[in-house]
LUMKOL-864451 format. One record per residue (C-alpha): residue number from 0; residue in one letter; x, y, z. Coordinates in Angstrom, 3 decimals, padded with zeros to 6 digits. Layout:
REM LUMKOL-864451
num = NUM, residu = A, px = X, py = Y, pz = Z
...
REM end
This chain:
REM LUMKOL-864451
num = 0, residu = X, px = -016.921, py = -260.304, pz = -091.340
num = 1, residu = X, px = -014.839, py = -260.067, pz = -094.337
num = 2, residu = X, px = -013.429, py = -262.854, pz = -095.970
num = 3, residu = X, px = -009.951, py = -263.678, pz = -096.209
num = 4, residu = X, px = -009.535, py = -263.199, pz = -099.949
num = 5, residu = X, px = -011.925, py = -259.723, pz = -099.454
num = 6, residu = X, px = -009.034, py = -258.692, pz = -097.036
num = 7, residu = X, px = -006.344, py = -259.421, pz = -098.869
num = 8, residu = X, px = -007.308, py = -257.346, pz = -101.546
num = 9, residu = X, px = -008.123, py = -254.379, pz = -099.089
num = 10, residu = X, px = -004.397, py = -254.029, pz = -098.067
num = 11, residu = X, px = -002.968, py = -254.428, pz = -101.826
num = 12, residu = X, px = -005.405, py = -251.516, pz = -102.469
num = 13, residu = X, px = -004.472, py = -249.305, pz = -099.633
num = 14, residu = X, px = -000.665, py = -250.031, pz = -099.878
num = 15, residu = X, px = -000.996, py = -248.781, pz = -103.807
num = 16, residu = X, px = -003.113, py = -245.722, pz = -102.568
num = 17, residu = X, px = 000.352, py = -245.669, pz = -100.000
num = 18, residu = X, px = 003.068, py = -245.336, pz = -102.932
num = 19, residu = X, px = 000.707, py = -242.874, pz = -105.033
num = 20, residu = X, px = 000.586, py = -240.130, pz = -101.343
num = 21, residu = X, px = 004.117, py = -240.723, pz = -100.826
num = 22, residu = X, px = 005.226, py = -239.988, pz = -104.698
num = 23, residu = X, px = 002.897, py = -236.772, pz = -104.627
num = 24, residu = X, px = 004.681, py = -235.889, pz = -101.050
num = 25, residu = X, px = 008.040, py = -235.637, pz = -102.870
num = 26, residu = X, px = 007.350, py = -234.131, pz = -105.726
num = 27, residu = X, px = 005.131, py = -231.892, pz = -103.177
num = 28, residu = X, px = 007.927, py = -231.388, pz = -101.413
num = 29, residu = X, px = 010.484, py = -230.794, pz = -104.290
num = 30, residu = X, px = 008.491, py = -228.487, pz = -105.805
num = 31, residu = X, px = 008.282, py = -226.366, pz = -102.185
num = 32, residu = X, px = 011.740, py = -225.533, pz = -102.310
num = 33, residu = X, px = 011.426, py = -223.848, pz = -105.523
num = 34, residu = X, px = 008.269, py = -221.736, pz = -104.803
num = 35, residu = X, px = 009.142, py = -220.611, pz = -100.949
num = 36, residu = X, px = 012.240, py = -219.668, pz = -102.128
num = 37, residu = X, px = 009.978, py = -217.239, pz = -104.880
num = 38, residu = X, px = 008.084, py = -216.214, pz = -102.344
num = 39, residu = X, px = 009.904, py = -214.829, pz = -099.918
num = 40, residu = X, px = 012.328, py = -213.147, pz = -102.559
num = 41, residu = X, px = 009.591, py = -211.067, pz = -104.253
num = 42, residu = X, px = 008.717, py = -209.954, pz = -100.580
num = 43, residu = X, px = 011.190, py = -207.179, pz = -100.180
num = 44, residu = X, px = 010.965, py = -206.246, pz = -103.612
num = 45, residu = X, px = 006.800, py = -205.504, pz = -102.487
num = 46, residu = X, px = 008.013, py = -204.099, pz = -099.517
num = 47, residu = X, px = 010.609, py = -201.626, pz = -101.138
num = 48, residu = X, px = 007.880, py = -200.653, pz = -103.451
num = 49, residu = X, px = 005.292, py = -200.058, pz = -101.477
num = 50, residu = X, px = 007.326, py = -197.478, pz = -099.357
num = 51, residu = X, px = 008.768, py = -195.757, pz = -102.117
num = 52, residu = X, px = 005.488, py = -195.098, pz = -103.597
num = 53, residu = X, px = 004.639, py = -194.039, pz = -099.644
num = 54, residu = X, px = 007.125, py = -191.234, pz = -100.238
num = 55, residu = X, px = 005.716, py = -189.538, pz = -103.120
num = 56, residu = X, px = 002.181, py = -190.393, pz = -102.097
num = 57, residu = X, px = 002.639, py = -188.051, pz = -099.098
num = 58, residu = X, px = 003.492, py = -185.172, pz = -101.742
num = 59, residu = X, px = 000.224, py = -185.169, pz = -103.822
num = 60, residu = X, px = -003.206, py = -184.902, pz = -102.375
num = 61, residu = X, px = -006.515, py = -184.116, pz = -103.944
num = 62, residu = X, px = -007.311, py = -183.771, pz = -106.997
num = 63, residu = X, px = -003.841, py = -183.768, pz = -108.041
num = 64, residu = X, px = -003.631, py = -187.751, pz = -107.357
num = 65, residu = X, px = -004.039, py = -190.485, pz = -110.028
num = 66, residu = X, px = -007.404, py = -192.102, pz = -109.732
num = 67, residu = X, px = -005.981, py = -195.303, pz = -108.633
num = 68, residu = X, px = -004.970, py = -193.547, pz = -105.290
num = 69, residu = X, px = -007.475, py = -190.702, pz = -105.121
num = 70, residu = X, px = -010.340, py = -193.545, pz = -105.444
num = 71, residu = X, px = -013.554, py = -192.485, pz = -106.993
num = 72, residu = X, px = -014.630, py = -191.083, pz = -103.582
num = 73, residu = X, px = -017.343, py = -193.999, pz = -103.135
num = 74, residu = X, px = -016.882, py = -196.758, pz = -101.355
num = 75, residu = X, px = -020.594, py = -198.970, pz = -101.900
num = 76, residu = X, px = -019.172, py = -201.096, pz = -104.592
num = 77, residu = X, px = -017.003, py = -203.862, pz = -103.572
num = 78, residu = X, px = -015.098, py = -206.466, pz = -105.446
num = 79, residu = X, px = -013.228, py = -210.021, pz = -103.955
num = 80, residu = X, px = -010.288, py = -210.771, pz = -106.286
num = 81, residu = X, px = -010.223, py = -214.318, pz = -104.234
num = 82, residu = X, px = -007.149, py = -216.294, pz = -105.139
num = 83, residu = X, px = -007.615, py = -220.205, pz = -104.883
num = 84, residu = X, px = -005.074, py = -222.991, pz = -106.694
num = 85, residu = X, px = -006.109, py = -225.625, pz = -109.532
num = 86, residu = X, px = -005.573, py = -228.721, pz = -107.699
num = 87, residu = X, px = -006.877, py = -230.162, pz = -105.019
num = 88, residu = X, px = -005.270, py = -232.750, pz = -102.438
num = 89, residu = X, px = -003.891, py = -229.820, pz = -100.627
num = 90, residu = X, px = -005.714, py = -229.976, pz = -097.026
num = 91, residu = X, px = -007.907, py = -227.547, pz = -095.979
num = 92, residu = X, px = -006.022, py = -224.437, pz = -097.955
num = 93, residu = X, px = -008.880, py = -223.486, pz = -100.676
num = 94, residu = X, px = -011.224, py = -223.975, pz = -097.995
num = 95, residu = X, px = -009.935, py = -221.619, pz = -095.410
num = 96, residu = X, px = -009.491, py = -219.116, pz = -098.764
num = 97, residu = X, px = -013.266, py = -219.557, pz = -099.570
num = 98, residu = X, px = -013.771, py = -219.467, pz = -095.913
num = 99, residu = X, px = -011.956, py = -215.629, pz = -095.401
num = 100, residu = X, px = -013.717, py = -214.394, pz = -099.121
num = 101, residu = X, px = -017.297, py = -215.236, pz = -097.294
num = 102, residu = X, px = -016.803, py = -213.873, pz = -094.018
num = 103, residu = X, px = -015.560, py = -210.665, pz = -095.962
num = 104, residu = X, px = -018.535, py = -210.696, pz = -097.930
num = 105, residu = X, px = -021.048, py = -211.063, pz = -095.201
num = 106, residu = X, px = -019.334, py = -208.091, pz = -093.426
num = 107, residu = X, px = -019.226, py = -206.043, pz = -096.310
num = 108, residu = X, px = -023.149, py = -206.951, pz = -097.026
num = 109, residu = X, px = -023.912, py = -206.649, pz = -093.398
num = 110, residu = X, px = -022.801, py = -202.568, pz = -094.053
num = 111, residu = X, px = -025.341, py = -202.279, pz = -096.899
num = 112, residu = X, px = -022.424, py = -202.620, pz = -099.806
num = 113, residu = X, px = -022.828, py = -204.225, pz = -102.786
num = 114, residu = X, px = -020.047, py = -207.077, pz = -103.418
num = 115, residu = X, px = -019.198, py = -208.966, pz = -106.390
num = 116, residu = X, px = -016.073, py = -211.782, pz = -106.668
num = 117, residu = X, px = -013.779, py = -212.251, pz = -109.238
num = 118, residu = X, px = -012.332, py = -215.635, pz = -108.943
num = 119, residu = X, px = -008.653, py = -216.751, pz = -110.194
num = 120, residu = X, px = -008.305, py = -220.516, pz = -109.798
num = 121, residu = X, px = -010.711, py = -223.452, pz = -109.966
num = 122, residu = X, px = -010.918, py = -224.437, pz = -106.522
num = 123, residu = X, px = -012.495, py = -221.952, pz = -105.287
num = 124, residu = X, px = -015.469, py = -221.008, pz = -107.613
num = 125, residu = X, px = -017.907, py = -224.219, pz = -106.619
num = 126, residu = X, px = -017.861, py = -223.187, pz = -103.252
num = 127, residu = X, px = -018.565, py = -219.750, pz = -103.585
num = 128, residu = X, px = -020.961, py = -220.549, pz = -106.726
num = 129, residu = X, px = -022.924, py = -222.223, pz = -104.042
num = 130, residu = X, px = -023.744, py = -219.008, pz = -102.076
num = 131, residu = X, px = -023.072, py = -215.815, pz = -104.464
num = 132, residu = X, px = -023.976, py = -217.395, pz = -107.814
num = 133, residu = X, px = -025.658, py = -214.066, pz = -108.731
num = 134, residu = X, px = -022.252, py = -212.037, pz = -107.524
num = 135, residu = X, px = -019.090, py = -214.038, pz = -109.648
num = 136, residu = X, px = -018.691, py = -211.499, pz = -111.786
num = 137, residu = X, px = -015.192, py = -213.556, pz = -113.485
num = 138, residu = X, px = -013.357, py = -216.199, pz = -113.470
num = 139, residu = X, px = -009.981, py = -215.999, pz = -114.220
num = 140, residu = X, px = -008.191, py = -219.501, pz = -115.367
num = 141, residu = X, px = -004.619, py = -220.211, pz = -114.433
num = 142, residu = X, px = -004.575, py = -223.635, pz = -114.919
num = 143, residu = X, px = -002.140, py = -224.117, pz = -117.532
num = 144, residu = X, px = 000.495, py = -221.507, pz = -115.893
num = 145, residu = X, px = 002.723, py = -224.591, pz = -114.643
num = 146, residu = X, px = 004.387, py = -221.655, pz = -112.574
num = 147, residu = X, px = 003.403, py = -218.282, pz = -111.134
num = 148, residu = X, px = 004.010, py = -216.184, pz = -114.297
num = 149, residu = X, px = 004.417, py = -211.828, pz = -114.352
num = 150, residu = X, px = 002.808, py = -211.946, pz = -117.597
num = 151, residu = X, px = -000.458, py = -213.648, pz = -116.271
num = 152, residu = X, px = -000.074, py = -210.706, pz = -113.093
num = 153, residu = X, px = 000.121, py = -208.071, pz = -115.671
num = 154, residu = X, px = -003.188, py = -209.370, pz = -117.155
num = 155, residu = X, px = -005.250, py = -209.274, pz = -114.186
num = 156, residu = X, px = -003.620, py = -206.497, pz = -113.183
num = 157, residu = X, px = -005.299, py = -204.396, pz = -116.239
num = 158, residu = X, px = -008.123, py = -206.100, pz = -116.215
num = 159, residu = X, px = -009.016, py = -205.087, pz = -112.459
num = 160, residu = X, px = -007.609, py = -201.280, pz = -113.431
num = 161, residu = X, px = -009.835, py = -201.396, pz = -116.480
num = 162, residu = X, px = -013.020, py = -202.324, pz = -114.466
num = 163, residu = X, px = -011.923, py = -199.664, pz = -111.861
num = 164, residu = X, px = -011.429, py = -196.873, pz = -114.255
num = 165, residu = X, px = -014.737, py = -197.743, pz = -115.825
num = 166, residu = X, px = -016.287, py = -197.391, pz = -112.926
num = 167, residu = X, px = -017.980, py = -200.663, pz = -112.250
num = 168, residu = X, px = -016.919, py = -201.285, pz = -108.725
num = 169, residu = X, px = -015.489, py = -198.583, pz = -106.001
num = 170, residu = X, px = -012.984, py = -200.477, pz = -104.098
num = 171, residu = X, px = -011.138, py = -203.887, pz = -105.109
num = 172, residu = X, px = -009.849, py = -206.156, pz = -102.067
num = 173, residu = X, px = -007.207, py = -209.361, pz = -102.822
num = 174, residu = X, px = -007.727, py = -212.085, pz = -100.803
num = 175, residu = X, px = -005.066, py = -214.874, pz = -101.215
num = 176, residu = X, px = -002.677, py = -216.800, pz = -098.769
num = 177, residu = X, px = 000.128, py = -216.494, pz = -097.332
num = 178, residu = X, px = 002.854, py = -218.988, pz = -097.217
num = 179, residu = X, px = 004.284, py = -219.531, pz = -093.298
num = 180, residu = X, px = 005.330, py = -222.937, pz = -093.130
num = 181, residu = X, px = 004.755, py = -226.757, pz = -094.834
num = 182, residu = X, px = 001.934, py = -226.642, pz = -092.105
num = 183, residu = X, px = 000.828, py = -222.976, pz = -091.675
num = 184, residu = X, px = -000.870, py = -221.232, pz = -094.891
num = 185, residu = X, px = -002.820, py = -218.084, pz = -093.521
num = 186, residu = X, px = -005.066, py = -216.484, pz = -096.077
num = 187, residu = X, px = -005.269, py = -212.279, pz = -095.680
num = 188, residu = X, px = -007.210, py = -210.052, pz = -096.942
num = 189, residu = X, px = -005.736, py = -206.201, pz = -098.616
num = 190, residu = X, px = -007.519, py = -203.834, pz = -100.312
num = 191, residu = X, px = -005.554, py = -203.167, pz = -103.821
num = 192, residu = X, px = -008.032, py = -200.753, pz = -105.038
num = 193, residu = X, px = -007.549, py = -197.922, pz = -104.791
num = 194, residu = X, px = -003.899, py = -197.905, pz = -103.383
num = 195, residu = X, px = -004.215, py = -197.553, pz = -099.791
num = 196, residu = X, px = -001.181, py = -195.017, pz = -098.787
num = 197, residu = X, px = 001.493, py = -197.411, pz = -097.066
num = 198, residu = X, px = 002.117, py = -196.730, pz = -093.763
num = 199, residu = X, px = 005.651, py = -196.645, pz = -093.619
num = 200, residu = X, px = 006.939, py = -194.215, pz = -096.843
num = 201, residu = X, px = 011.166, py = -193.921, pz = -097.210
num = 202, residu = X, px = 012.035, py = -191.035, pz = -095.353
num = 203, residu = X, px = 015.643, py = -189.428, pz = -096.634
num = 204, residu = X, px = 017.192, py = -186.253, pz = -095.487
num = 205, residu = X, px = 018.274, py = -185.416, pz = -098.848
num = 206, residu = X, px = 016.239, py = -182.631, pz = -100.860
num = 207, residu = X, px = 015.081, py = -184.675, pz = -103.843
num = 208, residu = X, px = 013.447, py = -183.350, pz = -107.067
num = 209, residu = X, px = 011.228, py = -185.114, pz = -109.217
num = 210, residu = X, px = 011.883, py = -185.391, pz = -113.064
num = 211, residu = X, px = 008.661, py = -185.386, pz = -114.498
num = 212, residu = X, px = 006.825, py = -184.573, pz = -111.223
num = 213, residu = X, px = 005.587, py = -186.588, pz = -108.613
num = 214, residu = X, px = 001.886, py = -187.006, pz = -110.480
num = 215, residu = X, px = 003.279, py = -188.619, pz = -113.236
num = 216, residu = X, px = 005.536, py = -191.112, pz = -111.511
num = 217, residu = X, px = 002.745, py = -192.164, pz = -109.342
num = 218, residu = X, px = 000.637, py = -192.688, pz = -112.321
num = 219, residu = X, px = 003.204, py = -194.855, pz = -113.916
num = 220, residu = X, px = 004.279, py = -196.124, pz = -110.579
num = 221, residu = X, px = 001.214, py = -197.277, pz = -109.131
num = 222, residu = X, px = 000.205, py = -199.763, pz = -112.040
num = 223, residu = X, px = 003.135, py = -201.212, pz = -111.479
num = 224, residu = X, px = 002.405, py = -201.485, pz = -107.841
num = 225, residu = X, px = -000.998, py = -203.134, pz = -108.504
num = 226, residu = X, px = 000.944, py = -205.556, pz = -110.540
num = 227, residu = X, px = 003.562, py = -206.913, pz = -108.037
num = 228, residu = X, px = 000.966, py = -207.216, pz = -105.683
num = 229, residu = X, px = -000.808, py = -210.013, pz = -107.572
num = 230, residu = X, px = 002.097, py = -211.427, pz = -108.710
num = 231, residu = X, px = 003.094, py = -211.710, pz = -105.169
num = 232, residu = X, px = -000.260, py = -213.425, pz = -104.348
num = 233, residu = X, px = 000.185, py = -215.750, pz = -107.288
num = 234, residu = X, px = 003.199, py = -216.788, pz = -105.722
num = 235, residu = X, px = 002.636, py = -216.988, pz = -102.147
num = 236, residu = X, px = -000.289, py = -219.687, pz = -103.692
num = 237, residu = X, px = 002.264, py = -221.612, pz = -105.619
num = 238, residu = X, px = 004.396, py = -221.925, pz = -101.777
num = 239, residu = X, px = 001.254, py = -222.371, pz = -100.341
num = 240, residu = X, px = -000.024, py = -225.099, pz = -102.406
num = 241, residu = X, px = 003.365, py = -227.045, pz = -102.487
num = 242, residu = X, px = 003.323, py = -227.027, pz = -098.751
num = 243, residu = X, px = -000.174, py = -227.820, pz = -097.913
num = 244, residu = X, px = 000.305, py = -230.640, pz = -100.384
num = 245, residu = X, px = 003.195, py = -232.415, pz = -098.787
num = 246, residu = X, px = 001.513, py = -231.736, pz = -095.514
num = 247, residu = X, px = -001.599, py = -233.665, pz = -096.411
num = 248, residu = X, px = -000.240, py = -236.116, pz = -098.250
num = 249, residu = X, px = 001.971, py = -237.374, pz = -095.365
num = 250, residu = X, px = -000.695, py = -237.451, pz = -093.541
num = 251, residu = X, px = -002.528, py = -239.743, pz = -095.827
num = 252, residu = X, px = 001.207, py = -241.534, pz = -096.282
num = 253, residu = X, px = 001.035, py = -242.324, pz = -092.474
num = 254, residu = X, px = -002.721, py = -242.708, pz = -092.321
num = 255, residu = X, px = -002.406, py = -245.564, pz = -095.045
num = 256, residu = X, px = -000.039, py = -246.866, pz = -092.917
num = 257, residu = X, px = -002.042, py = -247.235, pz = -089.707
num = 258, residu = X, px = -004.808, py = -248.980, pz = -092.018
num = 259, residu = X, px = -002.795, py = -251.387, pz = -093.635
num = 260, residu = X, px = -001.377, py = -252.475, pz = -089.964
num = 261, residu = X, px = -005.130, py = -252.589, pz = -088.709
num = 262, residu = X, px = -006.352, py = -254.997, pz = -091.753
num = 263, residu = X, px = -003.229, py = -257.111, pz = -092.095
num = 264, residu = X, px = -003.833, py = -257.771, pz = -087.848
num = 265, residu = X, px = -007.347, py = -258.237, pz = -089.080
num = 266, residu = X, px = -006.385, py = -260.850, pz = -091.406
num = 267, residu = X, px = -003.892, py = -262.575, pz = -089.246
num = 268, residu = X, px = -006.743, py = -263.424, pz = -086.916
num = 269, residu = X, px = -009.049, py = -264.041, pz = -089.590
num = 270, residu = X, px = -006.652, py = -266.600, pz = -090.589
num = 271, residu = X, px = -006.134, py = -267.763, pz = -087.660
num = 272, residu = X, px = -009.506, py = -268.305, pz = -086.875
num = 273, residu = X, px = -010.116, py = -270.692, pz = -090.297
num = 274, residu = X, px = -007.026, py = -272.678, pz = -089.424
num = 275, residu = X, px = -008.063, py = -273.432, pz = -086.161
num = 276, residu = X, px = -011.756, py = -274.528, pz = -087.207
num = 277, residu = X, px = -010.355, py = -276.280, pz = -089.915
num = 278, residu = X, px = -008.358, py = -278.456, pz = -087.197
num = 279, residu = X, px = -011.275, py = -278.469, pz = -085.379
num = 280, residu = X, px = -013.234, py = -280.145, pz = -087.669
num = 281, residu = X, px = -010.628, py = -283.014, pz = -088.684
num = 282, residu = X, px = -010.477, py = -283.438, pz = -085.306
num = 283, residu = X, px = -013.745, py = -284.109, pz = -084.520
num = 284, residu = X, px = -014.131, py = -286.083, pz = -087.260
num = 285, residu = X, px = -011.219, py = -288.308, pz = -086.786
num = 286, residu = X, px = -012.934, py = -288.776, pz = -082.936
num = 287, residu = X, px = -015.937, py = -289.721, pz = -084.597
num = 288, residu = X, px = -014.486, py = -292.509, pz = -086.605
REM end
C-alpha cells in the first residue's frame, strides 16, 4: 500500500495535470470558434465552384479538355495526399485519418495499382512510415502555419499539378477530415486528380457565350479549383483539431477529477487507518503499565 506522504504527492500531481487539460480545453475551445466559423464559410464558396466549373465541363469533351480533367487516360498510379494536424492531444482524430489513408491503400493495392502517399502534417507520417515506408513519396510541413493559410494551399496545389503533369502518378485522391461537431470529426476521402466532373453543374436558361472559350476558362479555372479544395481541407483540419482537442481534454479534465476523488478517499482511510493503530498502540501500552 502506498504511504501517506506517497499519496499525497499523487493528488498534487494529478490536480496540476487537472489545471494544465482544463487551460488547453479553453484555449481548445476558443480557438474552435474561430476555425468552424472558417470552415463552414469556405464551404459554399467550394460548392459554388465546383458547379460552375460543372457547367462548362459539360461543354468540352475529348481531347478538347485540359489535362487536369481529361486525365492521362490511366488510372494504375495512385497517390494519398493524407491530411493529418501537428499536434497531438486531440483524441483519436489523426488516427481515424491514418486509419481511412490505409484502408484506401489496401483497396487500391488489392486492384493491382500502384499507390504512393504524400503526407501534409506530422501526425500522421509515423504511422503510415510503419507500413508504406517504401511508398511516402513527401512530406509536406505545416507546422509553423499558426493558421490555415491560401498561400500554403496554393503551394501544394502546384506541387500535386506539377507531379500530375509530369506524369508521375495517374490519379491523386485527398483524404482529410471533416469538421461535424466538438465530438464528431469524419475523415473522407475525394479524388482531386484529375477533376472528377461535379455532379450537379449550374443550369441557367439564359444563352451564355464564353469570352475566351470554354477551354481556356477551364484551364485557368480548374487550378483554381484544385486550390480551394485543399485549402478547404486545411481548414476543415484546423475545426477539426480545435474540436477534437477540447473534446479530449475534458475528458481528461473530468477523468483527473474522478482520480483525484479515488486517491484523496484512498488517503482518508489510509489516514485513518495510522491514527487508529497509533491509538491502538498507546492504548495497549498504557494497559500494560
Amino acid at each position: 500500500m502506498a504511504s501517506l506522504k506517497e499519496l499525497k504527492d499523487r493528488i498534487k500531481s494529478v490536480k496540476s495535470t487537472q489545471k494544465i487539460t482544463k487551460a488547453k480545453q479553453m484555449v481548445a475551445a476558443a480557438k474552435l470558434r474561430k476555425a468552424q466559423a472558417a470552415a463552414e464559410s469556405a464551404r459554399p464558396y467550394a460548392e459554388r465552384l465546383a458547379g460552375v466549373m460543372g457547367s462548362l465541363a459539360s461543354k468540352v469533351s475529348g481531347d478538347s479538355a485540359p489535362l487536369l480533367l481529361r486525365g492521362t487516360g490511366a488510372s494504375q498510379r495512385h497517390l494519398l495526399v493524407v491530411v493529418n494536424t501537428d499536434k497531438g492531444l486531440c483524441g483519436g482524430l489523426n488516427s481515424n485519418v491514418v486509419k481511412e489513408a490505409k484502408k484506401q491503400a489496401e483497396r487500391l493495392i488489392g486492384q493491382g495499382k500502384d499507390v504512393s502517399f504524400y503526407l501534409i502534417g506530422k501526425k500522421g507520417r509515423a504511422p503510415i512510415k510503419r507500413d508504406y515506408a517504401d511508398r511516402i513519396d513527401h512530406h509536406y510541413d505545416t507546422s509553423e502555419m499558426r493558421n490555415p493559410d491560401f498561400a500554403e494551399a496554393e503551394k501544394i496545389a502546384e506541387e500535386l499539378v506539377g507531379k500530375f503533369e509530369d506524369g508521375e502518378f495517374d490519379v491523386a485522391h485527398l483524404i482529410y477530415p471533416i469538421f461535424k461537431s466538438a465530438l464528431a470529426q469524419d475523415p473522407t476521402t475525394v479524388q482531386i486528380l484529375p477533376v472528377p466532373a461535379p455532379e450537379q453543374a449550374v443550369t441557367s436558361d439564359a444563352a451564355v457565350e464564353y469570352e475566351p472559350d470554354e477551354e481556356e476558362i477551364l484551364a485557368d479555372l480548374l487550378p483554381r479549383y484544385i486550390r480551394t479544395q485543399l485549402f478547404g481541407a486545411l481548414l476543415e483540419r484546423e475545426a477539426s483539431e480545435q474540436g477534437a482537442s477540447m473534446t479530449a481534454m475534458d475528458n481528461a479534465t473530468r477523468n483527473a477529477g474522478e482520480l483525484i476523488d479515488k486517491l484523496t478517499i484512498q488517503y482518508n482511510r489510509s489516514r485513518q487507518a495510522a491514527i487508529t493503530t497509533e491509538l491502538i498502540e498507546i492504548i495497549a501500552g498504557a494497559e500494560a503499565l
